[in-house]
mmCIF file of the C-alpha atoms, coordinates in Angstrom:
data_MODEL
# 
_entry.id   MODEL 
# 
loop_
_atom_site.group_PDB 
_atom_site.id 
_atom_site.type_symbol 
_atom_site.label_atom_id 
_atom_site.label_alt_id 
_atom_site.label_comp_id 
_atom_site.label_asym_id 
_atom_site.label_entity_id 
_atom_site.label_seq_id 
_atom_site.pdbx_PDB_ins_code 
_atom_site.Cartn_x 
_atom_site.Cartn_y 
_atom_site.Cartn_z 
_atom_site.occupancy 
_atom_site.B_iso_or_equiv 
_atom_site.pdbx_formal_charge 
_atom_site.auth_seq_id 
_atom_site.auth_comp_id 
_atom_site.auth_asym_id 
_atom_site.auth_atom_id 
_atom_site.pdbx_PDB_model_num 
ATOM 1   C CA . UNK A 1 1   ? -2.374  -15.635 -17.024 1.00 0.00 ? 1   UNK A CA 1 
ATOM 2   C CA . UNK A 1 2   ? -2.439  -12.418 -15.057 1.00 0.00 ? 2   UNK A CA 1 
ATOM 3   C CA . UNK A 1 3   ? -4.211  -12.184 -11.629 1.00 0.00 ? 3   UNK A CA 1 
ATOM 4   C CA . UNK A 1 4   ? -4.593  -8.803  -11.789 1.00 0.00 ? 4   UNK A CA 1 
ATOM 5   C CA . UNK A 1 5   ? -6.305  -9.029  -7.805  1.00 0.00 ? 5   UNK A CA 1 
ATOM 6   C CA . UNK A 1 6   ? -2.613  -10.475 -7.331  1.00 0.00 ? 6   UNK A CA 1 
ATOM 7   C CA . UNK A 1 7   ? -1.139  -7.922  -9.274  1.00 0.00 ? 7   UNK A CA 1 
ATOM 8   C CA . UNK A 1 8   ? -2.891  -4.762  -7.778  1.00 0.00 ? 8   UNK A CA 1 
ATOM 9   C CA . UNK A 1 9   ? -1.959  -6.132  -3.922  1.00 0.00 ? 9   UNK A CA 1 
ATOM 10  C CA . UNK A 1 10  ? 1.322   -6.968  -4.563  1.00 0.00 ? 10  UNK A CA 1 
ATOM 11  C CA . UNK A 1 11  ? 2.187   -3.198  -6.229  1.00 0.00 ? 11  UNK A CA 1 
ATOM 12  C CA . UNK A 1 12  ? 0.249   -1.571  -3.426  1.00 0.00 ? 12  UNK A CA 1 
ATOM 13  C CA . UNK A 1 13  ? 2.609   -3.379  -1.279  1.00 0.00 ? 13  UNK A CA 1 
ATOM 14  C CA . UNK A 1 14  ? 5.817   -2.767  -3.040  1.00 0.00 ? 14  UNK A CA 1 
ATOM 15  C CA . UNK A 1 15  ? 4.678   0.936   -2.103  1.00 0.00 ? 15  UNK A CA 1 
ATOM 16  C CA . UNK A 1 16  ? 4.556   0.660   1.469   1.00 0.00 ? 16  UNK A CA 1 
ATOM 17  C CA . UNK A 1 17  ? 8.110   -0.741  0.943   1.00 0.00 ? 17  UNK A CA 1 
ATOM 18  C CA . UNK A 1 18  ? 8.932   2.168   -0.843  1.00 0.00 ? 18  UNK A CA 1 
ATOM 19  C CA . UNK A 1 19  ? 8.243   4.374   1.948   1.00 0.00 ? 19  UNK A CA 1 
ATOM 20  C CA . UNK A 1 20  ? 10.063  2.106   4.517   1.00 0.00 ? 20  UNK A CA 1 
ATOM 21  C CA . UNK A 1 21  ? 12.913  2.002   2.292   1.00 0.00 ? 21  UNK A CA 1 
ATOM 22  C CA . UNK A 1 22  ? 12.648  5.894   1.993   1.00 0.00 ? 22  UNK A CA 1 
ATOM 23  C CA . UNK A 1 23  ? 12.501  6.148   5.968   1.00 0.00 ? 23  UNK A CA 1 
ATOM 24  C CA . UNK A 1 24  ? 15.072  3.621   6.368   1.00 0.00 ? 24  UNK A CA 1 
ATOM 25  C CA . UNK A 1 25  ? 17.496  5.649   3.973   1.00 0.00 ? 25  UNK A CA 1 
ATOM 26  C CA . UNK A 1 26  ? 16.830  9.036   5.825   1.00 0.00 ? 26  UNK A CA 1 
ATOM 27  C CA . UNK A 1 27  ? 18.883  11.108  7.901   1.00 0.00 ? 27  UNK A CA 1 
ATOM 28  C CA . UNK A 1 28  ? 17.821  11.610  11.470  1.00 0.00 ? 28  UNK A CA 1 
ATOM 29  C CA . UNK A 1 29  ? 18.607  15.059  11.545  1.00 0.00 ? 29  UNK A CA 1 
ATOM 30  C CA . UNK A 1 30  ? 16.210  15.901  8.900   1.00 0.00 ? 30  UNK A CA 1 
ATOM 31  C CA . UNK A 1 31  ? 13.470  13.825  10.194  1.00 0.00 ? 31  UNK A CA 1 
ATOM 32  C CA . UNK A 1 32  ? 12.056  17.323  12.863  1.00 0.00 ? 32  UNK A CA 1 
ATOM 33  C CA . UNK A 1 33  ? 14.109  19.769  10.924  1.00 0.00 ? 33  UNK A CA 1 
ATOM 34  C CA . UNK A 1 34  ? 12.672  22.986  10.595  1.00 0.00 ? 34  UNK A CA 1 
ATOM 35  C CA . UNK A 1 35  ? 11.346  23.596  6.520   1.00 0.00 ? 35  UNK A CA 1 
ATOM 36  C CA . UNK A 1 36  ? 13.497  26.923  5.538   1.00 0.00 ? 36  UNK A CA 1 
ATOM 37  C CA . UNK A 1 37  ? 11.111  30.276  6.472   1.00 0.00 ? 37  UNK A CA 1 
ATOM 38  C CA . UNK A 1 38  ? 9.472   27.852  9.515   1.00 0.00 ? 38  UNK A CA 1 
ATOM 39  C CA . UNK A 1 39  ? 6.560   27.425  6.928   1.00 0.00 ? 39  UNK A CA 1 
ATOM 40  C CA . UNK A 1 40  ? 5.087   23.793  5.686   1.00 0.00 ? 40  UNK A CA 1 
ATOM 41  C CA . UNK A 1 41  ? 5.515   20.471  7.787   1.00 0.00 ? 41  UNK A CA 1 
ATOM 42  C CA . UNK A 1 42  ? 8.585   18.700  8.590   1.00 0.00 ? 42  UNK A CA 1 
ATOM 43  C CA . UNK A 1 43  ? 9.240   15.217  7.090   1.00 0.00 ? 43  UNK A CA 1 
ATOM 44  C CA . UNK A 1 44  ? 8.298   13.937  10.749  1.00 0.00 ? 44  UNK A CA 1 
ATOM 45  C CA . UNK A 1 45  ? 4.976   15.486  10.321  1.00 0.00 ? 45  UNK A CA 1 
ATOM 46  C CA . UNK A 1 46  ? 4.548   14.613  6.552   1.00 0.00 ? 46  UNK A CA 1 
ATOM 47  C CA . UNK A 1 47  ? 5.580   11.136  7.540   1.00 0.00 ? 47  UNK A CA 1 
ATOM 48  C CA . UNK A 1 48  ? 2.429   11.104  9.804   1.00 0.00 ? 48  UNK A CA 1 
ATOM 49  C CA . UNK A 1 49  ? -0.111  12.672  7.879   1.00 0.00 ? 49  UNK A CA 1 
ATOM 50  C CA . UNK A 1 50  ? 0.310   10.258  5.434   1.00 0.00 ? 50  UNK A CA 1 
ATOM 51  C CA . UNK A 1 51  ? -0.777  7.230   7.797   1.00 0.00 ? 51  UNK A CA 1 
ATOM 52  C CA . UNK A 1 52  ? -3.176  9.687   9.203   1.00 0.00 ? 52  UNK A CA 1 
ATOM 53  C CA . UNK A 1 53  ? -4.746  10.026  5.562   1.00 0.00 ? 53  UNK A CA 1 
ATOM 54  C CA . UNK A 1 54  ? -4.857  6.390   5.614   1.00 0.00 ? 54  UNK A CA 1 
ATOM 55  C CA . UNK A 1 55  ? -6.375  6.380   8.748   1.00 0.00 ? 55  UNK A CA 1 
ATOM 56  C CA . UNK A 1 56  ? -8.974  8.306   7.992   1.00 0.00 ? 56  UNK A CA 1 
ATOM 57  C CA . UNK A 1 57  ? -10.463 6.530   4.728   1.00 0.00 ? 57  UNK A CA 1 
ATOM 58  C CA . UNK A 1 58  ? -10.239 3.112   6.832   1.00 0.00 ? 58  UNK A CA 1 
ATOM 59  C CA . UNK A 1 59  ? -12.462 4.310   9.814   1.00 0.00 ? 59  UNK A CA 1 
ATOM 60  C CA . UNK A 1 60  ? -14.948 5.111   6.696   1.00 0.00 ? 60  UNK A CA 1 
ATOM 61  C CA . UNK A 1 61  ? -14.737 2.494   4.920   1.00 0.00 ? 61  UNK A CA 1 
ATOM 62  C CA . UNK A 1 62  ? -13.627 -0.422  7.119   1.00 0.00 ? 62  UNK A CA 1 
ATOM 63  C CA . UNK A 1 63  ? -15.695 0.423   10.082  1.00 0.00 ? 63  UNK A CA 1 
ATOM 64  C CA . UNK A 1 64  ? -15.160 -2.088  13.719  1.00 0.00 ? 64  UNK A CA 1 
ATOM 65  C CA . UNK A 1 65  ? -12.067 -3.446  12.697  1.00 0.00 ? 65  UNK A CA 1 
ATOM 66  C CA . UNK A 1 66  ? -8.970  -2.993  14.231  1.00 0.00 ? 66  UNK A CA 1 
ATOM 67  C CA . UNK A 1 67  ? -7.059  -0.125  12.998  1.00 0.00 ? 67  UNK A CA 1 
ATOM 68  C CA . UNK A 1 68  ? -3.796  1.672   14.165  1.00 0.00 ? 68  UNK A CA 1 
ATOM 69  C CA . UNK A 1 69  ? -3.505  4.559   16.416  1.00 0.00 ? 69  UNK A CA 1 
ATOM 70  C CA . UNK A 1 70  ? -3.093  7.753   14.332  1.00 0.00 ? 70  UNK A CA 1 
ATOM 71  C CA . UNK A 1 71  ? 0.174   9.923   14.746  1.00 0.00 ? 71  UNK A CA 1 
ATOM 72  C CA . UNK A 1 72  ? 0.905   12.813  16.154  1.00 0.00 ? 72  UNK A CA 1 
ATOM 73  C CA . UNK A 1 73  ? 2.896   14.757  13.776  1.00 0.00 ? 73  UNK A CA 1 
ATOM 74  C CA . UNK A 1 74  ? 4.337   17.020  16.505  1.00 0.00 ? 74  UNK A CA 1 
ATOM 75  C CA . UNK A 1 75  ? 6.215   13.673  18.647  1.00 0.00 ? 75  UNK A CA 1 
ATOM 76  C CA . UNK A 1 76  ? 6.698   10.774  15.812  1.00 0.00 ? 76  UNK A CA 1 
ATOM 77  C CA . UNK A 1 77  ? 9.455   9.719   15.856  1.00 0.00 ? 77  UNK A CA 1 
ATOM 78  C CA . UNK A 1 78  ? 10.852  7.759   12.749  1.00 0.00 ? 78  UNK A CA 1 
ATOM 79  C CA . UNK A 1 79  ? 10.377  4.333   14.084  1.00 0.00 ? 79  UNK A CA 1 
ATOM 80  C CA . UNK A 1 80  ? 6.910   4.832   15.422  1.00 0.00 ? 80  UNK A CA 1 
ATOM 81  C CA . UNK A 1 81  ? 5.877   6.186   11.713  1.00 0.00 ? 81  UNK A CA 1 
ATOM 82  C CA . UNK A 1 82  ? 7.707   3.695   9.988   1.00 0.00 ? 82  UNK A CA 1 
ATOM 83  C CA . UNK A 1 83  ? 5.526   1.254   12.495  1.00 0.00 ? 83  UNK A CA 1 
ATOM 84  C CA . UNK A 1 84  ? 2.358   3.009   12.021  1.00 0.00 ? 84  UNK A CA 1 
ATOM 85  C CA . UNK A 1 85  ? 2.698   3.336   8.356   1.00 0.00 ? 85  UNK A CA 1 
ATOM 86  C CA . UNK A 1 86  ? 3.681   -0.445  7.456   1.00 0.00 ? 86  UNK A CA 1 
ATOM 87  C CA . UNK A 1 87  ? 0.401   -1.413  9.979   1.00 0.00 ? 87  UNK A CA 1 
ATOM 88  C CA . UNK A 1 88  ? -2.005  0.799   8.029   1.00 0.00 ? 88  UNK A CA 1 
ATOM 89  C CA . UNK A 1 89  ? -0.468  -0.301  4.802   1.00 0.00 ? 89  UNK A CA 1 
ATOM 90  C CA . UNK A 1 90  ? -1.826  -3.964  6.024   1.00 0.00 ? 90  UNK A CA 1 
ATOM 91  C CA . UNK A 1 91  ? -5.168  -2.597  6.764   1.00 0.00 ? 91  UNK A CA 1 
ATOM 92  C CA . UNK A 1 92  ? -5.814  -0.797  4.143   1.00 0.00 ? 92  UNK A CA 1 
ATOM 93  C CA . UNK A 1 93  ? -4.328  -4.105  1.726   1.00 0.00 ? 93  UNK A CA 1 
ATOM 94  C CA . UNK A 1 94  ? -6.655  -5.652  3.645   1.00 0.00 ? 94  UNK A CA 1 
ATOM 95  C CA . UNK A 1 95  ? -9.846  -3.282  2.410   1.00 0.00 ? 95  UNK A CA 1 
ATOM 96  C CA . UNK A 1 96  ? -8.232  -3.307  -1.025  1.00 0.00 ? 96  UNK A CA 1 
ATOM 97  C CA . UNK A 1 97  ? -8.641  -7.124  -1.300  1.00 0.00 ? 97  UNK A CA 1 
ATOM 98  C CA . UNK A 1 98  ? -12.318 -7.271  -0.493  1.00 0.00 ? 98  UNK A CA 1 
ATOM 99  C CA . UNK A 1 99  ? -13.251 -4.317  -2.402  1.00 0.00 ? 99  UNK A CA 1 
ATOM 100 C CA . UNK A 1 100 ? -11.499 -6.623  -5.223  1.00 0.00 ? 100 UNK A CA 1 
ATOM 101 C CA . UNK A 1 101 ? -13.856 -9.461  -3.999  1.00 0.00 ? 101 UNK A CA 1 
ATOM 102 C CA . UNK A 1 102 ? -16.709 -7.472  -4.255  1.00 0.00 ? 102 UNK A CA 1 
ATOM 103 C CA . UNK A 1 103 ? -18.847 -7.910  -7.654  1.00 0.00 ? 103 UNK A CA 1 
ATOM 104 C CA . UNK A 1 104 ? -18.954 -4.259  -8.480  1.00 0.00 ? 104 UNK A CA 1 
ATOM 105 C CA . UNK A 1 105 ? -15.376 -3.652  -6.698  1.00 0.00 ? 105 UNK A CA 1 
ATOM 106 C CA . UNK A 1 106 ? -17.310 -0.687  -4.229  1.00 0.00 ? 106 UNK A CA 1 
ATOM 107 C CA . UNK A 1 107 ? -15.402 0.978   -1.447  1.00 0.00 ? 107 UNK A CA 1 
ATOM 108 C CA . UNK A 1 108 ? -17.553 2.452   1.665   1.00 0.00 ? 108 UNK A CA 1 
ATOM 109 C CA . UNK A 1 109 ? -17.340 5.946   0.912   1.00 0.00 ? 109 UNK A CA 1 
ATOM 110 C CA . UNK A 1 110 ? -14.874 6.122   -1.668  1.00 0.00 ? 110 UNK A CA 1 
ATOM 111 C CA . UNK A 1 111 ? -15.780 6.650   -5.306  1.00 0.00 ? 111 UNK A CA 1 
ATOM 112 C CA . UNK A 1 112 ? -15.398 5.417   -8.160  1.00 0.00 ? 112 UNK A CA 1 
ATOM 113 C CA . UNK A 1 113 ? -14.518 1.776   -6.729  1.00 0.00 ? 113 UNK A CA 1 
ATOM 114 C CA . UNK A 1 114 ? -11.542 0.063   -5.296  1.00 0.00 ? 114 UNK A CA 1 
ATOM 115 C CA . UNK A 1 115 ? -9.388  0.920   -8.383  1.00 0.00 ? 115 UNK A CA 1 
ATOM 116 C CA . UNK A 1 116 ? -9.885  4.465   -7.928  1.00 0.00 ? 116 UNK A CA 1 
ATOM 117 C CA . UNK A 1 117 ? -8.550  3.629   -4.490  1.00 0.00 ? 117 UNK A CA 1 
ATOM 118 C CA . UNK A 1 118 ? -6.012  1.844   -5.183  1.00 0.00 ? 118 UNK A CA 1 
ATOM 119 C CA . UNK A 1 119 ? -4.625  4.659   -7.403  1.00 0.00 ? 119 UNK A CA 1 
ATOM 120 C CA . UNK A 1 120 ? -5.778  7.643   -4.613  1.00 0.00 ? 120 UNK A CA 1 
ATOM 121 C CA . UNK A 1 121 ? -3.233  5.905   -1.728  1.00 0.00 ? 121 UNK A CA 1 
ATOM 122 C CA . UNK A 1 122 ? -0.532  5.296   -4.444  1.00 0.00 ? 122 UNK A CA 1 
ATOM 123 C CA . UNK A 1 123 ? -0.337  8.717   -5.802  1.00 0.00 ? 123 UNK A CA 1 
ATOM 124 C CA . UNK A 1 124 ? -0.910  10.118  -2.342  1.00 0.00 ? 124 UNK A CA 1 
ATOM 125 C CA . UNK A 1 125 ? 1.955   8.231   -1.478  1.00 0.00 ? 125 UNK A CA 1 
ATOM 126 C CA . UNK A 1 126 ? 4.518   8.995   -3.856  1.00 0.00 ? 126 UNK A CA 1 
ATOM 127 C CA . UNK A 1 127 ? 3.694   12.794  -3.833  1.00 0.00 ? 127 UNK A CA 1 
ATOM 128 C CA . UNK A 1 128 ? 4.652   12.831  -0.014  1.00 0.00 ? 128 UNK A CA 1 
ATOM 129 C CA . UNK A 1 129 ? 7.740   10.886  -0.553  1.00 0.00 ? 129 UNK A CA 1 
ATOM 130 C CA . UNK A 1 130 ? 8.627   13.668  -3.184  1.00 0.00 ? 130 UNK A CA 1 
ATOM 131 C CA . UNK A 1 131 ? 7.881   16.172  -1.176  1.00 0.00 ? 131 UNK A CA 1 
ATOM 132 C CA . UNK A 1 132 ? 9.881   14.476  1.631   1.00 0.00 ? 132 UNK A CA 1 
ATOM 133 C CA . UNK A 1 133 ? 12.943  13.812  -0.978  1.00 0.00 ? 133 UNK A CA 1 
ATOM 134 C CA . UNK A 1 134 ? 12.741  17.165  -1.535  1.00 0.00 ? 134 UNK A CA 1 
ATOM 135 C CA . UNK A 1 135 ? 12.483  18.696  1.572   1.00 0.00 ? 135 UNK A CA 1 
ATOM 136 C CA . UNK A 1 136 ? 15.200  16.429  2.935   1.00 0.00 ? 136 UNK A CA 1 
ATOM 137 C CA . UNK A 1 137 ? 17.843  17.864  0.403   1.00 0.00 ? 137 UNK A CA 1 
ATOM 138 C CA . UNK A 1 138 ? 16.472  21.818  0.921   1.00 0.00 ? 138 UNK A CA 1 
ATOM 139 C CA . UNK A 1 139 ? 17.479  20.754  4.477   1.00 0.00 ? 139 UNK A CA 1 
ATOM 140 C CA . UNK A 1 140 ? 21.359  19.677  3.501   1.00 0.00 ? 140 UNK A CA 1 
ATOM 141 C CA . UNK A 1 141 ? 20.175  16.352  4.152   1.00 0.00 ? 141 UNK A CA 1 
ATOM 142 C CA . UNK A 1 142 ? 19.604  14.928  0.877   1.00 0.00 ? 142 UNK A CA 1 
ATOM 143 C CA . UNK A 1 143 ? 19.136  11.155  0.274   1.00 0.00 ? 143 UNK A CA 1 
ATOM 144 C CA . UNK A 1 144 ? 22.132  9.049   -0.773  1.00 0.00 ? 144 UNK A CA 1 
ATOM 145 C CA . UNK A 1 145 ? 21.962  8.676   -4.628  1.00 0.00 ? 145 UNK A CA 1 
ATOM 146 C CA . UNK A 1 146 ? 21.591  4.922   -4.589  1.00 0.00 ? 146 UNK A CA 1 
ATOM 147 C CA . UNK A 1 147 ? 18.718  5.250   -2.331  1.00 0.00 ? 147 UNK A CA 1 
ATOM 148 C CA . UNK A 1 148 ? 17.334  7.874   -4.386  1.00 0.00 ? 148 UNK A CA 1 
ATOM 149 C CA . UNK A 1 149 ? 17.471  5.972   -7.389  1.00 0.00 ? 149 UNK A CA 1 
ATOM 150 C CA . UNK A 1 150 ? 16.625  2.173   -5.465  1.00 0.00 ? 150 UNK A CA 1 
ATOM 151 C CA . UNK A 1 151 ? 13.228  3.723   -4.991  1.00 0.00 ? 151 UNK A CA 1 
ATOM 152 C CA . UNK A 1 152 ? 12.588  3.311   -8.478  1.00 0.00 ? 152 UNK A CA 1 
ATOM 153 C CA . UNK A 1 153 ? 13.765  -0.277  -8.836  1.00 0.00 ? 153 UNK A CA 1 
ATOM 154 C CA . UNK A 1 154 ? 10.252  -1.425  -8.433  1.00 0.00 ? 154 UNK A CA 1 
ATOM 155 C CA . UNK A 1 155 ? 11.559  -4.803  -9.621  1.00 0.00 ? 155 UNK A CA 1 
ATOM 156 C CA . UNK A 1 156 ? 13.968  -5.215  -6.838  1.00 0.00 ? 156 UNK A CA 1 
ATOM 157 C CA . UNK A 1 157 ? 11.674  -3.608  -3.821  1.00 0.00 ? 157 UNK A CA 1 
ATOM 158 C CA . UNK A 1 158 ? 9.322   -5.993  -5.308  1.00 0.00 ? 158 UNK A CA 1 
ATOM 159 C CA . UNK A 1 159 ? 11.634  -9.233  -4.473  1.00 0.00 ? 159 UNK A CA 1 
ATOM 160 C CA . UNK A 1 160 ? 12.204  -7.359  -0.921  1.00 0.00 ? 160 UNK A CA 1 
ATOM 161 C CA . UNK A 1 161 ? 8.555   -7.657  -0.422  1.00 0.00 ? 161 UNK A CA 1 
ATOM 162 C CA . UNK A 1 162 ? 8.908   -11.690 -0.647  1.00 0.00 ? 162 UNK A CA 1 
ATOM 163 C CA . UNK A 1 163 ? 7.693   -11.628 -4.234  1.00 0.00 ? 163 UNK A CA 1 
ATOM 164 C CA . UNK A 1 164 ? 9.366   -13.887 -6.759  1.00 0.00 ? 164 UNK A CA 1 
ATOM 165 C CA . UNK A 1 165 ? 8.604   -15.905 -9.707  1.00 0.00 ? 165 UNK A CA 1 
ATOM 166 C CA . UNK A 1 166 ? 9.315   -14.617 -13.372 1.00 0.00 ? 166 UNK A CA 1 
ATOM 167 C CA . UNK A 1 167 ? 8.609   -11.006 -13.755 1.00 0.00 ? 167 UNK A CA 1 
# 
């Protein structure tokens, strides 16, 4: 029988590995390149705002606990956002489990409920990682095909994650 609790944590953390397998698969030299024109953020500073986003919803909504430092877009460096962003993945896996606890599934400060979360950090997600894809080609640093298309093998990011049993 489906636990879809199960289900829901173990997706939202196949997409944190997503984005560490994006990071991993990323040149260096486009991670402060310059966007074409000087206009928009670099990947560096996408990179950030996205655990900064995260950030932000967990000092609503998971108020005194521990939570990571945000980023400063302008310094990051890959390894500290790669850091950053797999800590605030825990914490906010951490609010997505007891919102699923919770009879009517509430959020502090988030509507609908947790589902609507769930789906607001997902789709946050993967726009940003398009946007760095992208950005990382208009740079003449695109990804490597395989790593291009290996962020779409959800199955096999999913067995990265420590997941296994019959899918």
């Amino acid at each position: 029988m489906l636990d879809l609790k199960q289900s829901l944590l173990e997706s939202y953390a196949v997409n944190e590995c997503i984005n560490q397998y994006l990071l991993e698969n990323l040149s260096d030299a486009a991670w402060n390149a310059e966007p074409s024109g000087g206009k928009g953020r670099t990947i560096a500073a996408i990179a950030a705002h996205m655990h900064n986003v995260r950030h932000m919803w967990l000092v609503a909504a998971a108020k005194g606990k521990p939570l990571p430092d945000k980023l400063d877009r302008a310094t990051v460096t890959k390894k500290e956002a790669m850091h950053a962003l797999a800590a605030s993945a825990k914490c906010c896996a951490q609010l997505l489990a007891e919102s699923l606890d919770h009879p009517e599934g509430k959020v502090k400060g988030f509507r609908p409920d947790v589902v609507g979360m769930f789906s607001y950090l997902i789709s946050h997600d993967a726009h940003h990682r398009g946007q760095i894809c992208a950005l990382a080609r208009q740079l003449g640093h695109p990804l490597p095909k395989q790593a291009m298309f290996g962020m779409w093998e959800w199955g096999t990011r999913w067995k990265e994650c420590g997941f296994g049993g019959e899918s």
